[in-house]
C-alpha positions, -999 to +999 in steps of 0.1 A: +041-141-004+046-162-039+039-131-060+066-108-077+084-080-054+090-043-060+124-051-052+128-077-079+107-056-103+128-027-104+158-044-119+136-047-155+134-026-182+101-012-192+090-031-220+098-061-203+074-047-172+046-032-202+047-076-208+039-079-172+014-060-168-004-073-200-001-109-187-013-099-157-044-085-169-051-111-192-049-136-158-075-109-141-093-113-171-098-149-165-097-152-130-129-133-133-142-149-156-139-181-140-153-160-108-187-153-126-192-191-137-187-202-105-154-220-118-126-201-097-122-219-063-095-191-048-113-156-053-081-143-034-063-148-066-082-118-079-069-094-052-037-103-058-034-104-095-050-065-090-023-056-065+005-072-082-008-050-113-003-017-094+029-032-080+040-030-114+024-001-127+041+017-093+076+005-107+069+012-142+058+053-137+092+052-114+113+043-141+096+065-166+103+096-142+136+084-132+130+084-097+157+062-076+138+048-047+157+045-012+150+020+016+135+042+043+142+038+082+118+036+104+101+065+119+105+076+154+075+082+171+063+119+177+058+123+210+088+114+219+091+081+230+064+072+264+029+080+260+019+102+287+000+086+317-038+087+317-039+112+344-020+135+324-041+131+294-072+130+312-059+164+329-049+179+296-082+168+277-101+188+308-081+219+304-087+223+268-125+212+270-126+239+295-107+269+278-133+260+247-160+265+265-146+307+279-140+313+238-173+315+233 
């Protein structure tokens, strides 16, 4: 991906992202623009410029609440690991389906 990181972000202050963000805009700005007179040949660069925005604007409220952000690991899954054979879902499914059905 050629546009700026979170990662890389973070280390700024925030008048320096506030610039960013501006610039950014301003390239929307144009991007559309050039969009609506049938002058912009990549129309991807419009989704990007917007998600780069609230890449920034993510960043920027972090830093203004003075929340650290920590890499994450990867969840586990909840079921615990193997899903459970189609036989035993299919089984499962039926009991409920028909327990349902008494309630009434």
């Amino acid at each position: 991906m050629k546009g700026v990181q979170a990662n890389d972000l973070r280390g700024n202050d925030p008048d320096e992202l506030r610039r960013t963000v501006r610039k950014l805009e301003e390239d929307l700005f144009k991007n559309r623009l050039k969009k609506n007179t049938n002058q912009l040949e990549n129309t991807m660069l419009i989704r990007n410029t917007r998600r780069e925005i609230a890449r920034v604007n993510t960043v920027l409220g972090e830093k203004l609440r003075g929340v650290t952000v920590t890499k994450k690991a990867p969840a586990a899954p909840a079921g615990g690991g193997e899903p459970a054979p189609k036989r035993q879902r299919a089984a499962k499914k039926q009991a409920q389906q028909s327990t349902d059905g008494q309630e009434s």
